[in-house]
C-alpha positions in Angstrom: -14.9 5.6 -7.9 -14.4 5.9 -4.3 -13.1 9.1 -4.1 -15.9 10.6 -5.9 -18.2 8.7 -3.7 -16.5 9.7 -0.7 -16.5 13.8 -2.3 -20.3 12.7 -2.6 -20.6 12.1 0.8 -18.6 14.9 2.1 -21.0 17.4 -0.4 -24.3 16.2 1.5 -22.9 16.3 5.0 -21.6 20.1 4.1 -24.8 20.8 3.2 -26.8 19.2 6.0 -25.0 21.5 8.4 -25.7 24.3 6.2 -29.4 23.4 6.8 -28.4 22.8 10.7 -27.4 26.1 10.9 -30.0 27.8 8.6 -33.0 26.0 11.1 -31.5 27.1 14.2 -31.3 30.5 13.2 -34.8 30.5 12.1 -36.2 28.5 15.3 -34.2 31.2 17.4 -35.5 33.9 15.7 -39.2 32.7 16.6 -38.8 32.1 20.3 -36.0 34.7 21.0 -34.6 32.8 24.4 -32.3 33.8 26.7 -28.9 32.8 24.7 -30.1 34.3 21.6 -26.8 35.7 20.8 -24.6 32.2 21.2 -27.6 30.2 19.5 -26.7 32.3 16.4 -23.1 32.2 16.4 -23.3 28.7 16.7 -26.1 28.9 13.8 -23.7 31.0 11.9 -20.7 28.8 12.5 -22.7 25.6 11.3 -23.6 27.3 7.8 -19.8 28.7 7.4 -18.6 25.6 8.2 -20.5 23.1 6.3 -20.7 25.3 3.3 -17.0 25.5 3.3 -17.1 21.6 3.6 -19.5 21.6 0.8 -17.1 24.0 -1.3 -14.0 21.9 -0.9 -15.5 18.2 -1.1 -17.0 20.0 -4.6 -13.7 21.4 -6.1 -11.6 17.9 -4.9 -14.3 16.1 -6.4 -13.9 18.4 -9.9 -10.2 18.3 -9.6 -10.0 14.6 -9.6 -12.4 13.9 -12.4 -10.1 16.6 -14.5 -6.9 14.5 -13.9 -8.7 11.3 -14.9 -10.0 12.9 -17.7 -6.3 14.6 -18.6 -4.6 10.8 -17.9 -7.4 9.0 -20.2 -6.3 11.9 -22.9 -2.3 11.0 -22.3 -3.1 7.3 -22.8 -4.9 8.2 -25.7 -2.3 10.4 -27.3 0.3 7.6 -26.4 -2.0 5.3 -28.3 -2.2 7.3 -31.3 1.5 7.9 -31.4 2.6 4.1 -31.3 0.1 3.3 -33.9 1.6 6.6 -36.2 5.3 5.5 -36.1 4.4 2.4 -38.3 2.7 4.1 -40.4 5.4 7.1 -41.1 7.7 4.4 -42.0 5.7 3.0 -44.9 4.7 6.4 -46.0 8.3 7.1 -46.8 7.3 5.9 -50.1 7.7 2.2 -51.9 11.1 0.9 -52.3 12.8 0.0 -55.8 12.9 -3.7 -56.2 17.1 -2.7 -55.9 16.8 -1.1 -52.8 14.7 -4.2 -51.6 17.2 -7.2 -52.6 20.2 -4.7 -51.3 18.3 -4.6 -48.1 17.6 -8.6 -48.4 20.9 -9.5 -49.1 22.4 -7.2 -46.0 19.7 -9.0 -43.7 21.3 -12.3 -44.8 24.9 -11.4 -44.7 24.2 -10.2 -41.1 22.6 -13.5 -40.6 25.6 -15.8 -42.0 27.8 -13.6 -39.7 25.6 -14.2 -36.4 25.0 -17.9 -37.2 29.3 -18.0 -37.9 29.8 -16.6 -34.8 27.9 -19.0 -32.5 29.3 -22.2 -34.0 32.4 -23.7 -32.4 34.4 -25.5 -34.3 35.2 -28.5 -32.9 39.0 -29.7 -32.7 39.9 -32.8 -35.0 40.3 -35.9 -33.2 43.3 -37.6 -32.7 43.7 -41.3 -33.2 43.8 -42.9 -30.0 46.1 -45.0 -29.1 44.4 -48.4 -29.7 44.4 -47.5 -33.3 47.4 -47.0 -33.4 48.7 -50.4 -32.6 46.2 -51.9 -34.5 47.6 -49.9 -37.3 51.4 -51.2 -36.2 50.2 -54.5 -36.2 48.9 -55.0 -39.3 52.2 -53.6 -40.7 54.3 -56.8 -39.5 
């Protein structure tokens, strides 16, 4: 928003110059003084200028609201996309209840696997040795 306000801005000064220019050309054209000739060049130079000002601020201005406007379509498209992949997937068409307890019992097997893997066995324990003369000694 502060670009545009700024391009704002920049439109309004380009065209206060233009009405700089267009008033001293019109005041020296009433009173012809003695440097009528620079008083118009200088005229002339304030309206090329600030129209050209005017011009440019203008078209930035257009240009910027055009990329926001093609960025707000992206996000949208982007938007529309993510929501149309779930949807593709169910429109495949419903599954057999056999293609449903295969895909069950895969998920499952995958599971026992995983839940296999991350489980350490833990090594038997030996008797110490305390036990081991208590077992001696009960023998005698």
């Amino acid at each position: 928003m502060n670009r545009q306000a700024g391009s704002m801005f920049r439109i309004i000064v380009g065209g206060y110059l233009v009405y700089l220019g267009i008033n001293l050309i019109s005041a020296v054209v009433k009173e012809k003084p003695e440097n009528m000739v620079l008083m118009i060049i200088f005229g002339a130079a304030f309206i090329v200028f600030g129209g050209g000002y005017a011009l440019f601020s203008l078209k930035r201005m257009f240009d910027e609201s055009k990329r926001e406007r093609e960025a707000a379509a992206e996000e949208e498209e982007a938007a529309e996309e993510e929501t149309e992949d779930p949807a593709e997937e169910t429109q495949s068409g419903p599954k057999s209840l056999t293609e449903r307890a295969r895909m069950l019992a895969g998920s499952s097997e995958e599971e026992e696997e995983e839940a296999g893997e991350t489980v350490d066995e833990e090594p038997a324990l030996e008797e110490s040795p305390e036990e081991e003369i208590e077992n001696d000694y009960e023998e005698k």
